[in-house]
N, C-alpha and C positions, 0 to 999 in steps of 0.2 A: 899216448892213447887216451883220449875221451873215453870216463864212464860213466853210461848212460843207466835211465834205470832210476827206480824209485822205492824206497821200502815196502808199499804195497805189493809191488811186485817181487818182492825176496821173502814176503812173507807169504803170498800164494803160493812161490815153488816149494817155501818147507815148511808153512805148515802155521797155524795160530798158538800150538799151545803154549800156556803160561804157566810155568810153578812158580810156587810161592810157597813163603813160610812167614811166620808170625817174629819179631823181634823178640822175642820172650822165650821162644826155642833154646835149647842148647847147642851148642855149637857142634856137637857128638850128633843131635840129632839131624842137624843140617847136613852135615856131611854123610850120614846113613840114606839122607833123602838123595842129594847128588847122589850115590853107587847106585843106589835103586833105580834110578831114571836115569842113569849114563850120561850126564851134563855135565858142566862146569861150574854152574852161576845161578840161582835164586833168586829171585824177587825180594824183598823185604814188605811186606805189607802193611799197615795198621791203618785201623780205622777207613779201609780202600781208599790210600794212598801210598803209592812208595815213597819209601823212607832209605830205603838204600837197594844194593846188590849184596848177594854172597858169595862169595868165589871158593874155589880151589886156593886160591891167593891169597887170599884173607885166613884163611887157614893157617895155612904153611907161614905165612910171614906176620902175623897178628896172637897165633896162638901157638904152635909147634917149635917155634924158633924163641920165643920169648918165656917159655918151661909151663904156659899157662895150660890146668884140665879143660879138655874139650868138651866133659859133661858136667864141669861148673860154671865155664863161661858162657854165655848168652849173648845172642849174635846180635841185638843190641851194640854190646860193647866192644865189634869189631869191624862195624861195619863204617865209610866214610857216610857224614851226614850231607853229602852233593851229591844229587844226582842227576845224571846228563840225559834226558830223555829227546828222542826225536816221534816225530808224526807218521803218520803214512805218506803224508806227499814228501818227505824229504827227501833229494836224491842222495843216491849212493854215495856219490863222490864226496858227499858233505859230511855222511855216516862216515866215512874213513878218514876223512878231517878232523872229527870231532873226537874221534878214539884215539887216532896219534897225538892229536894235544893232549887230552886229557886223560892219556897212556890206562886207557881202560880198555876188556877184549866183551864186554857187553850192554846192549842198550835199549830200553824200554821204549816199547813205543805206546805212546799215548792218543787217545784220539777224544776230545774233549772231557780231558782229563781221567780217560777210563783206558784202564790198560788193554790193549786187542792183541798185544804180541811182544814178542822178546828177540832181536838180532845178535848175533855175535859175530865176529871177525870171518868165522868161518863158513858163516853163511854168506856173508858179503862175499866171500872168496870164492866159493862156488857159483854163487850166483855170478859173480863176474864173466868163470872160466864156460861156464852154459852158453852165456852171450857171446862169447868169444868164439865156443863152438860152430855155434847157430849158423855166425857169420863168416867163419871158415867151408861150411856146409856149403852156405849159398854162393860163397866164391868162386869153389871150388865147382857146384853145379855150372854157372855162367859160362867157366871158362870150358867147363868139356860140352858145354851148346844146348845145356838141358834148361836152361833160365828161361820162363816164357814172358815171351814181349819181345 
């Protein structure tokens, strides 16, 4: 199956907001911010550039599993320094390209060079299963005589 589709349009169905935190955060504080807003992933900012992601992951496997404090580390020092951002035009199928390679589940979208939005895997998924809908919808209209034309 072709997915069709473009980040613009996955970020019209969920939405534009962006969080972010400063690299100089503590890692305690990052993760107070994720619970607060129910996410996964943060921005990295400085000087309005990203500088990385925060995850759940970087957590658990950078600081919780290595004995390091979550309020003496600074997410500076756990975050990777690559990061993989896509545009608005990019199509979907290339957003899920680009995460299985680069085995990430979040991805900034930039649009000359200013950030308008943030995807994740899950959005991409949904957004997928919407279209899939849509076009179930209209199938199924066709076939029972309601398709006009």
């Amino acid at each position: 199956m072709e997915v069709t589709g473009n980040v613009a349009a996955v970020l019209e169905a969920k939405g534009q907001d962006v969080f972010a935190i400063s690299p100089d955060v503590t890692v305690f504080q990052a993760i107070q911010e994720l619970a607060a807003r129910n996410i996964g992933a943060l921005l990295v900012i400085e000087d309005g550039d990203v500088i990385g992601v925060f995850s759940e992951r970087d957590y658990t496997r950078k600081v919780a599993l290595q004995g390091r404090s979550s309020k003496e580390t600074l997410v500076r020092e756990v975050i990777s320094g690559r990061v993989v951002s896509v545009t608005p035009g990019t199509p979907v199928a290339e957003c899920l390209r680009l995460m299985t390679a680069n085995r990430i589940r979040h991805l900034p979208v930039l649009e000359g060079g200013v950030v308008v939005g943030v995807i994740s895997i899950g959005d991409l998924v949904n957004f997928i299963m919407s279209a899939q809908r849509a076009t179930i919808e209209q199938l199924h209209s066709y076939i029972a005589g309601g398709y006009p034309g």
